[in-house]
HTML snippet that shows the backbone in 3Dmol.js (N, CA, C, O; Angstrom):
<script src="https://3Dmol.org/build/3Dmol-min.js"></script>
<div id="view" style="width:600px;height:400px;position:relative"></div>
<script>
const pdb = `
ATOM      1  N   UNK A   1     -21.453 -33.005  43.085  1.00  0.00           N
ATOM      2  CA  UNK A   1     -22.823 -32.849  42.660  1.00  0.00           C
ATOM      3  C   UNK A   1     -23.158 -31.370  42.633  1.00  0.00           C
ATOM      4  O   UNK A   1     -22.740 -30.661  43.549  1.00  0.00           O
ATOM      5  N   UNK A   2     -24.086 -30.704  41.368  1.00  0.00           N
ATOM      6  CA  UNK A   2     -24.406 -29.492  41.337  1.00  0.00           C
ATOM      7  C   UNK A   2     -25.899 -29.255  41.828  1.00  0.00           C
ATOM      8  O   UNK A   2     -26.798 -30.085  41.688  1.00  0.00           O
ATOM      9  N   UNK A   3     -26.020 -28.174  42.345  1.00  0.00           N
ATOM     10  CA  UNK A   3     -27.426 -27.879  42.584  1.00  0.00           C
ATOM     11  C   UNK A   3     -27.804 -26.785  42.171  1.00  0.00           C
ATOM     12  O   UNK A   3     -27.072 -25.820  42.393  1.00  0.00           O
ATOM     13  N   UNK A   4     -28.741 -26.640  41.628  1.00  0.00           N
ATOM     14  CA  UNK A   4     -29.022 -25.180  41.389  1.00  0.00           C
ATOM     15  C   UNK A   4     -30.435 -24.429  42.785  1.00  0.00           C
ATOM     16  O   UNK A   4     -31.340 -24.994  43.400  1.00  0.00           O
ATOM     17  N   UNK A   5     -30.236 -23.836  42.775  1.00  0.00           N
ATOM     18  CA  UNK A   5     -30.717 -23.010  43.885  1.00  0.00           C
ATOM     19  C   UNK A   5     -31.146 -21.573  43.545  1.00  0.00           C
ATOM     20  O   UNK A   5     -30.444 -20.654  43.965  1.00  0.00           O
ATOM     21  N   UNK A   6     -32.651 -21.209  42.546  1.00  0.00           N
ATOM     22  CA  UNK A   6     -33.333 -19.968  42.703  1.00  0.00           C
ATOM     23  C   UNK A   6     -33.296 -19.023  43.425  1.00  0.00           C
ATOM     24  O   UNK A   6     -32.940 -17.852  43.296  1.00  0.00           O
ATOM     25  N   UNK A   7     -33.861 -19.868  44.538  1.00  0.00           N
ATOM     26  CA  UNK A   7     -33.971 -18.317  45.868  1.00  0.00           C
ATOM     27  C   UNK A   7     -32.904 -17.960  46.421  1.00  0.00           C
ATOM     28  O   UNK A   7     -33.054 -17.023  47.205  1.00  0.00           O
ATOM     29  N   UNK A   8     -31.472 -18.502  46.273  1.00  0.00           N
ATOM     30  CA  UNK A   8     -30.135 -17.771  46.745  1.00  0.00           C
ATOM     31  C   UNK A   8     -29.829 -16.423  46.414  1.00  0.00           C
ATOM     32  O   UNK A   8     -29.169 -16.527  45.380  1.00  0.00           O
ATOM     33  N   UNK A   9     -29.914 -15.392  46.655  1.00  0.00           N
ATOM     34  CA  UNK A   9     -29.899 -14.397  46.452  1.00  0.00           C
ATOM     35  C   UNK A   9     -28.423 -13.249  46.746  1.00  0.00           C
ATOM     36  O   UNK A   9     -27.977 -12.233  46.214  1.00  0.00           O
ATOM     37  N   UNK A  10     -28.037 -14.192  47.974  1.00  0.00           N
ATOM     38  CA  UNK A  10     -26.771 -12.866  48.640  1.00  0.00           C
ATOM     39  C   UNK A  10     -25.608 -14.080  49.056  1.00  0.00           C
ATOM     40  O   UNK A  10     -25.679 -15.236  48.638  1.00  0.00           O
ATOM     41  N   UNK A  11     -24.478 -13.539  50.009  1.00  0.00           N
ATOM     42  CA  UNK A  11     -23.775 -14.014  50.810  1.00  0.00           C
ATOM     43  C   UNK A  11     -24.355 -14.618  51.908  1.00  0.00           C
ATOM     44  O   UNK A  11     -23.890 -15.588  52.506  1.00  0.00           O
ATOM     45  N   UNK A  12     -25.450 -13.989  52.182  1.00  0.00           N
ATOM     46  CA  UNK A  12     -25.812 -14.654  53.383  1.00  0.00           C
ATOM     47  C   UNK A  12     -26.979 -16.027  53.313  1.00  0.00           C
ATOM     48  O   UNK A  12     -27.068 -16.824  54.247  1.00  0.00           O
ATOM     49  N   UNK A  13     -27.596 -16.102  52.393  1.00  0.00           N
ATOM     50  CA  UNK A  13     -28.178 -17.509  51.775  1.00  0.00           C
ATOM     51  C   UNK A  13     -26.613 -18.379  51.606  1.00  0.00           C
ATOM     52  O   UNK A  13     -26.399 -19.346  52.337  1.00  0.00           O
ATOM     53  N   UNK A  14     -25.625 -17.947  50.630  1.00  0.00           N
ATOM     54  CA  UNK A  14     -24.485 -18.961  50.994  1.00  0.00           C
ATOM     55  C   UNK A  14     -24.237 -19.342  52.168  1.00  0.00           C
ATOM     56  O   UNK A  14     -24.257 -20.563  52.321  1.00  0.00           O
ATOM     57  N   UNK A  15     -23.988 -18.668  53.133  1.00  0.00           N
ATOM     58  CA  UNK A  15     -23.325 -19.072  54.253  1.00  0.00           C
ATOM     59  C   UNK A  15     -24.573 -20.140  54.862  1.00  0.00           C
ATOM     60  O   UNK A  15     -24.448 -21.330  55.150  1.00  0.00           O
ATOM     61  N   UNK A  16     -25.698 -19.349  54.940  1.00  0.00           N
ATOM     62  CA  UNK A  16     -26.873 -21.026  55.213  1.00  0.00           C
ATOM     63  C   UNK A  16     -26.971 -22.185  55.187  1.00  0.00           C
ATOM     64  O   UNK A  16     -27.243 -23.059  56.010  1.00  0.00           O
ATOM     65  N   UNK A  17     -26.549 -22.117  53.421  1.00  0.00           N
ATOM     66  CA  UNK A  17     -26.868 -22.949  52.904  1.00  0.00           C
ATOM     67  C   UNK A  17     -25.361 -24.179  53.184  1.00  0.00           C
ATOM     68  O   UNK A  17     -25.380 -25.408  53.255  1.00  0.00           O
ATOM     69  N   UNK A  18     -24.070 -23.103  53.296  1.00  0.00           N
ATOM     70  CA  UNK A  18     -22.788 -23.856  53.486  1.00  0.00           C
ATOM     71  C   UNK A  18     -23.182 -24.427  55.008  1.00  0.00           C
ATOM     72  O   UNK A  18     -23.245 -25.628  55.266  1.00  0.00           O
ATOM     73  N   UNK A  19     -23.382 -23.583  55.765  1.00  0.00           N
ATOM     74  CA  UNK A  19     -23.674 -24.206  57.219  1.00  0.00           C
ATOM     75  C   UNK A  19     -24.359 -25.233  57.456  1.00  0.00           C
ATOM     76  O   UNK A  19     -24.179 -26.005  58.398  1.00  0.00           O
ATOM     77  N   UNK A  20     -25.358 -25.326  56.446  1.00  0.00           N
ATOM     78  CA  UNK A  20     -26.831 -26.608  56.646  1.00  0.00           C
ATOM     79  C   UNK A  20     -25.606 -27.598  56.428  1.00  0.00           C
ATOM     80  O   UNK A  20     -25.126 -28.186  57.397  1.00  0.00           O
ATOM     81  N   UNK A  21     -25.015 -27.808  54.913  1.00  0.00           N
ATOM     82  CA  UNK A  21     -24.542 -28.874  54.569  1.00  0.00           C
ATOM     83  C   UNK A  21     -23.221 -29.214  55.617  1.00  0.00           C
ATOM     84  O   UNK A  21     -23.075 -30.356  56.055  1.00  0.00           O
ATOM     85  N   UNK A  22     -22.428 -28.283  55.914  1.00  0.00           N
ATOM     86  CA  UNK A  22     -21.452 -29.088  56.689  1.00  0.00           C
ATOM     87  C   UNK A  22     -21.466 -29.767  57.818  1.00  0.00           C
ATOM     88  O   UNK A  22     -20.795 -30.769  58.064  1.00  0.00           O
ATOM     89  N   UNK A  23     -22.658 -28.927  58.910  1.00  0.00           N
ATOM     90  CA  UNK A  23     -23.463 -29.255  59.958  1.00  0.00           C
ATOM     91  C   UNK A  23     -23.645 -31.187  59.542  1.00  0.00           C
ATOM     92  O   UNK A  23     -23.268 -31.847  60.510  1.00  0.00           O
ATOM     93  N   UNK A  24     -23.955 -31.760  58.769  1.00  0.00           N
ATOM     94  CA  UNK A  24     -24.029 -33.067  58.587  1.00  0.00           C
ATOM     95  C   UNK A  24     -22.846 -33.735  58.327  1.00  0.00           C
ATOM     96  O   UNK A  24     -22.651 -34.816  58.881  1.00  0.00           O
ATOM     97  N   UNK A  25     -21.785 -33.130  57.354  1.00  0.00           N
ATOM     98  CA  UNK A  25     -20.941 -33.624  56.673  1.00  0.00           C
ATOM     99  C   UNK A  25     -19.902 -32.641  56.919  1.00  0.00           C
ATOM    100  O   UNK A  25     -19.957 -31.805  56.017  1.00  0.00           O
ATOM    101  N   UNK A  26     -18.956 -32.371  57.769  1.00  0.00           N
ATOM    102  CA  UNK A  26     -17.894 -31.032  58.546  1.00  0.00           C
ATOM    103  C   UNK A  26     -16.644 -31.296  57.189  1.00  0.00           C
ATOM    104  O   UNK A  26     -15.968 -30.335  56.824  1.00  0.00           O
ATOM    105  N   UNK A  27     -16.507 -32.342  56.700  1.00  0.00           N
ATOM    106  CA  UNK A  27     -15.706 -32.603  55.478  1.00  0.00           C
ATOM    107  C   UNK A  27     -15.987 -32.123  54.150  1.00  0.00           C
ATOM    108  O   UNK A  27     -15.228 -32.356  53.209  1.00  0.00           O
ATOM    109  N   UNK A  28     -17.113 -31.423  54.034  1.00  0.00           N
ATOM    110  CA  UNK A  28     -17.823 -31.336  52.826  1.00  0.00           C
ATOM    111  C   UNK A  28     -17.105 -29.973  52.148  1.00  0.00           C
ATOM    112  O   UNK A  28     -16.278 -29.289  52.752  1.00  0.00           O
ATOM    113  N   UNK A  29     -17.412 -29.798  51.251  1.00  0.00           N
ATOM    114  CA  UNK A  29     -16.751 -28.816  50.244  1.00  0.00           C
ATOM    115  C   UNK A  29     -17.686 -28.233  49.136  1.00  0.00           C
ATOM    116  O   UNK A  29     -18.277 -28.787  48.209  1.00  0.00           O
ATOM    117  N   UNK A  30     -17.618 -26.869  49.560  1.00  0.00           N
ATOM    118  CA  UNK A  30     -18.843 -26.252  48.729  1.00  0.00           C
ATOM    119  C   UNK A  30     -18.210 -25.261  48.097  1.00  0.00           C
ATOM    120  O   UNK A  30     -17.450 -24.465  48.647  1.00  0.00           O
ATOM    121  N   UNK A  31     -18.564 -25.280  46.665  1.00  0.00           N
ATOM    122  CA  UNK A  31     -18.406 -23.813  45.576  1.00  0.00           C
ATOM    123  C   UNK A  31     -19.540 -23.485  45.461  1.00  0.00           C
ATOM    124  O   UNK A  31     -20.466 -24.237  45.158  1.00  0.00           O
ATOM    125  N   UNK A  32     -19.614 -22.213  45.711  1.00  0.00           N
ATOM    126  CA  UNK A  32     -21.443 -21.514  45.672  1.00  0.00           C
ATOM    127  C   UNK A  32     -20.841 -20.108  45.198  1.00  0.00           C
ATOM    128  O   UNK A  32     -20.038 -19.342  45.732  1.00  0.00           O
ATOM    129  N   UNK A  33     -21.546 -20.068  43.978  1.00  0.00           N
ATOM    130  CA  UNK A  33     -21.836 -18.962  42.754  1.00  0.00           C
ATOM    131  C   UNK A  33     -23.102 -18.406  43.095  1.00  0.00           C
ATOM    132  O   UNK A  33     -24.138 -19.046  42.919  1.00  0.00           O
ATOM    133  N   UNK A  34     -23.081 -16.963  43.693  1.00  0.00           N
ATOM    134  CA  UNK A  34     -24.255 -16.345  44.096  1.00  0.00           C
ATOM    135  C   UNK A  34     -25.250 -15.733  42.875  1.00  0.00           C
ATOM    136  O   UNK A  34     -26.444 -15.497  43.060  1.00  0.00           O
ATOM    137  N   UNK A  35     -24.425 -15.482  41.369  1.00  0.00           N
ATOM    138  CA  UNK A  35     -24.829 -14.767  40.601  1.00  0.00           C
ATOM    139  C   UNK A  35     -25.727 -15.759  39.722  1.00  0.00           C
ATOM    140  O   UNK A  35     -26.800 -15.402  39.236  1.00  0.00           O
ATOM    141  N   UNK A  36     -25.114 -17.204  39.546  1.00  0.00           N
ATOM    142  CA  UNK A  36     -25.811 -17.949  38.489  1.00  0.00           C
ATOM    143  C   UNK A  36     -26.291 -18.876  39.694  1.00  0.00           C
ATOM    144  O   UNK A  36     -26.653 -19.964  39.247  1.00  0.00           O
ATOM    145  N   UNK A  37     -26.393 -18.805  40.886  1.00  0.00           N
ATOM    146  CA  UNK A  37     -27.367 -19.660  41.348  1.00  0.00           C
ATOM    147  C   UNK A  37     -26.963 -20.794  41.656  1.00  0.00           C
ATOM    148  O   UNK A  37     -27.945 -21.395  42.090  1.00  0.00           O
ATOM    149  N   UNK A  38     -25.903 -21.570  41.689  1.00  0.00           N
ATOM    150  CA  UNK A  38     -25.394 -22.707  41.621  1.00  0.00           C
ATOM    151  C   UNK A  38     -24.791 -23.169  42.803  1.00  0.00           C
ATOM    152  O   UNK A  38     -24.241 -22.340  43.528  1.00  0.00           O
ATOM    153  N   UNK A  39     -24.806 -24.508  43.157  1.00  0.00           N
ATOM    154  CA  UNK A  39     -23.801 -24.607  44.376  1.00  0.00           C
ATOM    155  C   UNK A  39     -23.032 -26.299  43.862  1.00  0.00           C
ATOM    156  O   UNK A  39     -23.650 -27.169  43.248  1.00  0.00           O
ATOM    157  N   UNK A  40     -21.921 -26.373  44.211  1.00  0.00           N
ATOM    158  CA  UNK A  40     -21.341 -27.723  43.926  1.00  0.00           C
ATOM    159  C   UNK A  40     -20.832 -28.166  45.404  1.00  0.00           C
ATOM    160  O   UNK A  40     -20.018 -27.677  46.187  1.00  0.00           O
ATOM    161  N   UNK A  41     -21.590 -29.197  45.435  1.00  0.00           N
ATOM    162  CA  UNK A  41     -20.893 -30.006  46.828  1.00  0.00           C
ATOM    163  C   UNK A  41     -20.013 -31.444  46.832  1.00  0.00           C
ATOM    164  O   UNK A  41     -20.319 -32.619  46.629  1.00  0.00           O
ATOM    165  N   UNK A  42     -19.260 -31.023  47.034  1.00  0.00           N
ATOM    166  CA  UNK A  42     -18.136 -32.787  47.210  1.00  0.00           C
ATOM    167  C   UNK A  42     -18.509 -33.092  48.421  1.00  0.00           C
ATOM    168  O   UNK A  42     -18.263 -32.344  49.367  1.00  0.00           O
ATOM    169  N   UNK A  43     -19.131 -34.196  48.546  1.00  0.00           N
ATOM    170  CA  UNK A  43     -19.640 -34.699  50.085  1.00  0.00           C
ATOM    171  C   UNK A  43     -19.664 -36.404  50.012  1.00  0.00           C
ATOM    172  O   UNK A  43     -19.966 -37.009  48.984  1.00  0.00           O
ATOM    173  N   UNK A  44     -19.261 -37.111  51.388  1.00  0.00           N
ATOM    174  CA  UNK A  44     -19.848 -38.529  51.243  1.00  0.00           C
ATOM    175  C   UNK A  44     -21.231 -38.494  51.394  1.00  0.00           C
ATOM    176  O   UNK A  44     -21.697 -39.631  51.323  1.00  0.00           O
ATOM    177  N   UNK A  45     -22.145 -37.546  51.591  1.00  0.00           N
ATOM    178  CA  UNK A  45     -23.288 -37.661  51.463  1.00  0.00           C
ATOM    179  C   UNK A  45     -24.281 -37.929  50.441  1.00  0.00           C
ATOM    180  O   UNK A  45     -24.072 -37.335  49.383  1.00  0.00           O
ATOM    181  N   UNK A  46     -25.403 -38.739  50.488  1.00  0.00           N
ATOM    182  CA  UNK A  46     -26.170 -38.901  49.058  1.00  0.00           C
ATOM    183  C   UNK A  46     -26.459 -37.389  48.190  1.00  0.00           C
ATOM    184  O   UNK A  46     -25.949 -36.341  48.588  1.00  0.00           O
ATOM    185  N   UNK A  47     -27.125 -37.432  47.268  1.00  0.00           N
ATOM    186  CA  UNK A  47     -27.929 -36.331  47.022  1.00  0.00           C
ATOM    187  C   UNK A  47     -28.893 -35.657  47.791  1.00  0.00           C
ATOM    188  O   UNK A  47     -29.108 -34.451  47.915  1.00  0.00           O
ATOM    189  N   UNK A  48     -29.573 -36.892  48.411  1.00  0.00           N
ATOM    190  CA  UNK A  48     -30.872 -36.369  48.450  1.00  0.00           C
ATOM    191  C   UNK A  48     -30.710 -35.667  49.993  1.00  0.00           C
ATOM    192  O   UNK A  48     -31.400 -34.744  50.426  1.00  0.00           O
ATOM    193  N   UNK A  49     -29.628 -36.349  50.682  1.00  0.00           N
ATOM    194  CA  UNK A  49     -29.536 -35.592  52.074  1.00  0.00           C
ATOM    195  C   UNK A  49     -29.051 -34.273  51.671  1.00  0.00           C
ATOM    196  O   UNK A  49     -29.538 -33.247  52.147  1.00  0.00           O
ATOM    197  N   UNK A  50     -28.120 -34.266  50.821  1.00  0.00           N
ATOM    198  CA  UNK A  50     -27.732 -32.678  51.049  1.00  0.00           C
ATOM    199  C   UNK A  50     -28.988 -31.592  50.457  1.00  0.00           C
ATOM    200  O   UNK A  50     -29.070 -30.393  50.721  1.00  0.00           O
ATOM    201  N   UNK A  51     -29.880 -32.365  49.622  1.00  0.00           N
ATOM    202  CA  UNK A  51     -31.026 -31.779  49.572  1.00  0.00           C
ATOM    203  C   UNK A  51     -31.821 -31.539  50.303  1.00  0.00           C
ATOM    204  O   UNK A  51     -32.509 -30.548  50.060  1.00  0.00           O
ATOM    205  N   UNK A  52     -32.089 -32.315  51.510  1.00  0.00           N
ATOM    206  CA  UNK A  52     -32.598 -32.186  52.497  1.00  0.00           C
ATOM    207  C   UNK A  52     -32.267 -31.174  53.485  1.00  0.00           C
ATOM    208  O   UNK A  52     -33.030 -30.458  54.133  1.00  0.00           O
ATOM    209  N   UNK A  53     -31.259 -31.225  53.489  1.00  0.00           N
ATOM    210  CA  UNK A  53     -30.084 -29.789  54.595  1.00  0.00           C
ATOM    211  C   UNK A  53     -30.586 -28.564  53.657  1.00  0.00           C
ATOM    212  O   UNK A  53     -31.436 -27.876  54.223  1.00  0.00           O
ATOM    213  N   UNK A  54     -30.252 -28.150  52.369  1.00  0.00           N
ATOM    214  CA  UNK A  54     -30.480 -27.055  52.308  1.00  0.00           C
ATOM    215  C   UNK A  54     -31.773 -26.638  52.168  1.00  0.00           C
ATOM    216  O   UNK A  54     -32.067 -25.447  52.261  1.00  0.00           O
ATOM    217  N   UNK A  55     -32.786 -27.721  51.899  1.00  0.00           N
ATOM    218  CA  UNK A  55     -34.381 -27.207  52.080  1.00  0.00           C
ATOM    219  C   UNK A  55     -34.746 -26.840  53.845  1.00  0.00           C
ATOM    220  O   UNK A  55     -35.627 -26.013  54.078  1.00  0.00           O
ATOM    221  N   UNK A  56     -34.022 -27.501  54.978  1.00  0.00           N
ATOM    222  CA  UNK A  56     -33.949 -27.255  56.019  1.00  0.00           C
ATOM    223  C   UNK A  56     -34.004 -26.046  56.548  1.00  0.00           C
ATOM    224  O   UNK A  56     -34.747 -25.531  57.384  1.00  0.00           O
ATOM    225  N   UNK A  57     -32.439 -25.400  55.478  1.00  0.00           N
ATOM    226  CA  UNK A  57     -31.915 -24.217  55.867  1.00  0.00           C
ATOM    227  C   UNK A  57     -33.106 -22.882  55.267  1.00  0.00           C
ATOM    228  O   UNK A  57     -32.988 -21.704  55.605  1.00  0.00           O
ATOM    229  N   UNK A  58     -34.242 -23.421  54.307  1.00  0.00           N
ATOM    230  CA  UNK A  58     -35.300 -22.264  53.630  1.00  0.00           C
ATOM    231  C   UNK A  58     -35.169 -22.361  52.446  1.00  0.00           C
ATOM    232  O   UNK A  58     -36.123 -21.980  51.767  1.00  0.00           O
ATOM    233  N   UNK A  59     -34.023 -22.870  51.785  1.00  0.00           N
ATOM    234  CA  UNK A  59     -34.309 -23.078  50.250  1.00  0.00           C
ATOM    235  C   UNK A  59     -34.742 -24.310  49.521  1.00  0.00           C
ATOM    236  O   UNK A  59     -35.009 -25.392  50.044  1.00  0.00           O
ATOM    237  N   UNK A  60     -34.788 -23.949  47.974  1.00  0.00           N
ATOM    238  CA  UNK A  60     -35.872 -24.804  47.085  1.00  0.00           C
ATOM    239  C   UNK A  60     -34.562 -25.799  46.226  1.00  0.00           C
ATOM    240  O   UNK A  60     -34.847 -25.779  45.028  1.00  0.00           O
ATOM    241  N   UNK A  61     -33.797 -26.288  46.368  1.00  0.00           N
ATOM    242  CA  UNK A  61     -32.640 -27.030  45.601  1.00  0.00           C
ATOM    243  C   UNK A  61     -33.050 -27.727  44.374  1.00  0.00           C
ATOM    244  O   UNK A  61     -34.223 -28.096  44.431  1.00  0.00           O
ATOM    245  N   UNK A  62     -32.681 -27.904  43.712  1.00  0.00           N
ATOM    246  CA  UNK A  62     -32.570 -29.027  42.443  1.00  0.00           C
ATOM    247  C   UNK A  62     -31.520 -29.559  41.848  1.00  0.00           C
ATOM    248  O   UNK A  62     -30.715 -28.715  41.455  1.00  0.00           O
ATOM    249  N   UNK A  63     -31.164 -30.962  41.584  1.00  0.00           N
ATOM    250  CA  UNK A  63     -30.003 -31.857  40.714  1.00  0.00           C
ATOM    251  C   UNK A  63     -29.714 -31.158  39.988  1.00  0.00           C
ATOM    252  O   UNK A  63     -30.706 -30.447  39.825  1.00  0.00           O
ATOM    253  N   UNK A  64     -28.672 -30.714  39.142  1.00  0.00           N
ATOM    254  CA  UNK A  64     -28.269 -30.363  38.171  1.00  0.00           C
ATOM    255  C   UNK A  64     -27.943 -31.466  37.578  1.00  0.00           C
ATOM    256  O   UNK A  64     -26.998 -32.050  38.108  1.00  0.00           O
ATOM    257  N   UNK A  65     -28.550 -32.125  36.348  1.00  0.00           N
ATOM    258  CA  UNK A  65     -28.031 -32.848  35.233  1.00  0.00           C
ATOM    259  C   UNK A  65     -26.526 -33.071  35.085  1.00  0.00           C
ATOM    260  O   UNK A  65     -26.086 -33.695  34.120  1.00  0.00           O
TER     261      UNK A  65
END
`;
const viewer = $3Dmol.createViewer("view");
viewer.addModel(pdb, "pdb");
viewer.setStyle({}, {cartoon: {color: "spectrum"}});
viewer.zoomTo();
viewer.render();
</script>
């Protein structure tokens, strides 16, 4: 699943945002593109939880189509 993510700005919003999600799911697998904003997570988790983790962590997430 892709998310796009506005307010990511640096390395260190990645690492947040990687920490929120694995913190639930330690199996999970994240590609996070700092420049276009994007993050892809392979997780047994729904959507909406891993949406939930990274709004946790301070950011604004959205589905990517």
């Amino acid at each position: 699943m892709e998310f796009e993510i506005p307010d990511m700005s640096c390395g260190g919003c990645a690492n947040a945002i990687t920490r929120a999600v694995t913190e639930l799911d330690p199996a999970a697998k994240l590609d996070v593109d700092v420049p276009v904003k994007i993050v892809t997570v392979t997780s047994r988790l729904p959507p909406d939880r891993v949406i939930r983790a990274i709004e946790a962590a301070g950011f604004h997430p959205s589905l990517k189509d």
